[in-house]
C-alpha positions, 0 to 999 in steps of 0.5 A: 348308453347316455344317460338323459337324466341331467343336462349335459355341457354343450360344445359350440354349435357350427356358428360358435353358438352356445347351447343350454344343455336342455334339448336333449331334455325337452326332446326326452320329456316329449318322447316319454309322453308320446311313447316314441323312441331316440336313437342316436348314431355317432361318428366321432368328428363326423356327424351325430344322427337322431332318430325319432320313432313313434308307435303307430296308432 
């Protein structure tokens, strides 16, 4: 399980972009305040899915 505690290096993006490190925080901080969920599914050298859920009211 990946720990989002700290911020983590960033690989170059699909455009050689770099990263901060701090989305996976920002991401974290707005799921624990809405009470929703982050599942993530990786294949290595594939792809990486993000899948945010929310408690419906």
């Amino acid at each position: 399980m990946m720990s989002f505690n700290k911020r983590l290096t960033s690989e170059k993006g699909t455009s050689l972009e770099e990263g901060t490190g701090l989305g996976l925080l920002l991401v974290k901080q707005f799921l624990i305040n809405n009470k929703g969920l982050l599942n993530i599914q990786s294949k290595e050298g594939e792809m990486t899915e993000f899948i945010i859920s929310f408690l419906k009211a």
